[in-house]
KOLRO-728512 format. One line per field, with one value per residue (C-alpha): residue in one letter; x, y, z. Coordinates in Angstrom, 2 decimals. Layout:
<sites>
titi: [A / ...]
px: [X / ...]
py: [Y / ...]
pz: [Z / ...]
</sites>
This chain:
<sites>
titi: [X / X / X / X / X / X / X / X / X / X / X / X / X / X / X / X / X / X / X / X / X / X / X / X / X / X / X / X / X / X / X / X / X / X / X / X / X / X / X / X / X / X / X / X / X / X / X / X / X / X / X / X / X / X / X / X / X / X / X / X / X / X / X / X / X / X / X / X / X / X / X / X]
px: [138.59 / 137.22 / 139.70 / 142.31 / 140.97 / 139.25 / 135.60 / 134.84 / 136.58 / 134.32 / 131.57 / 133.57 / 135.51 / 131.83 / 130.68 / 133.29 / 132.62 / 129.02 / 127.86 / 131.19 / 130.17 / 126.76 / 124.36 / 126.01 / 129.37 / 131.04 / 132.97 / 131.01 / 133.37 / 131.32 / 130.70 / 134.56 / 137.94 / 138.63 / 143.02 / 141.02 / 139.09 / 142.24 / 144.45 / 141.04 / 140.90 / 144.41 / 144.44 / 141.86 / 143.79 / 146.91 / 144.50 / 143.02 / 146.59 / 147.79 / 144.99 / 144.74 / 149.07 / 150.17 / 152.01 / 150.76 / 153.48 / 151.71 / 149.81 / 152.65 / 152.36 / 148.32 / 147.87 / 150.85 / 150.03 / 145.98 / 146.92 / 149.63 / 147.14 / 143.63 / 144.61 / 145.61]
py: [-1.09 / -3.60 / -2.89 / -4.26 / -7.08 / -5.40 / -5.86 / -8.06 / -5.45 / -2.37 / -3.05 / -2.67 / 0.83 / 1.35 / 1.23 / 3.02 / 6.24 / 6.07 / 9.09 / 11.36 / 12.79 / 15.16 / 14.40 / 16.82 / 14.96 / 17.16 / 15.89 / 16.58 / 18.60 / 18.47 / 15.09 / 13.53 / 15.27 / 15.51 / 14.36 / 11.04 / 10.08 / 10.06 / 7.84 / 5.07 / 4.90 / 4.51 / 1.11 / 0.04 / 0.22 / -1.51 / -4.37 / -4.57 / -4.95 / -7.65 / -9.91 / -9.14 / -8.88 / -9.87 / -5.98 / -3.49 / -1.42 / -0.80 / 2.00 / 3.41 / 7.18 / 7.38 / 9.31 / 11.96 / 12.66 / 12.82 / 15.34 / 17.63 / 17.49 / 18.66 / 19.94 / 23.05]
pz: [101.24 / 99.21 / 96.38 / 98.95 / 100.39 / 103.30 / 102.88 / 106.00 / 107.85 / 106.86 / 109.06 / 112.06 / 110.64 / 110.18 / 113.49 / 114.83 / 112.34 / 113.43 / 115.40 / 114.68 / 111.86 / 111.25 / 108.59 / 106.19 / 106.29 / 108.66 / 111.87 / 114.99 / 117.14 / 120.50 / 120.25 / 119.91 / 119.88 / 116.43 / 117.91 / 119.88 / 116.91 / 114.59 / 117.21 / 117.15 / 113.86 / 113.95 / 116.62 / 114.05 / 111.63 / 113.12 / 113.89 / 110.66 / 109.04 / 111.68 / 110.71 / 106.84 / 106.52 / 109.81 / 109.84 / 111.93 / 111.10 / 106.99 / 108.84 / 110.61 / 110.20 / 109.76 / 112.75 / 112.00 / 109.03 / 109.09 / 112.15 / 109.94 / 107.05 / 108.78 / 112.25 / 110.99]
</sites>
């Protein structure tokens, strides 16, 4: 994130991840839907590119595809 420009914004993507995952990296099932989790990160997203590029629409397609990829 830094590479992009995005550094301020990591504490809040930060906060957000916090708690969904288990100490050994895995996502924690029982404590968030795995499809909910993918569409917040996904408004976070959208907001970070509206303030950083004034686009929301860069990140268009996140939650599709993370959801094809890993939902089996």
């Amino acid at each position: 994130m830094e590479q992009l420009g995005l550094g301020r914004q990591f504490g809040r993507l930060a906060l957000r991840l916090d708690g969904v995952f288990t100490a050994d990296g895995v996502f924690a099932h029982d404590r968030l839907r795995f499809v909910d989790f993918v569409d917040d990160v996904e408004e976070l997203l959208e907001k970070v590119a509206w303030q950083e590029w004034g686009d929301k629409e860069v990140v268009d397609g996140f939650e599709e595809y993370i959801l094809q990829h890993y939902s089996g």
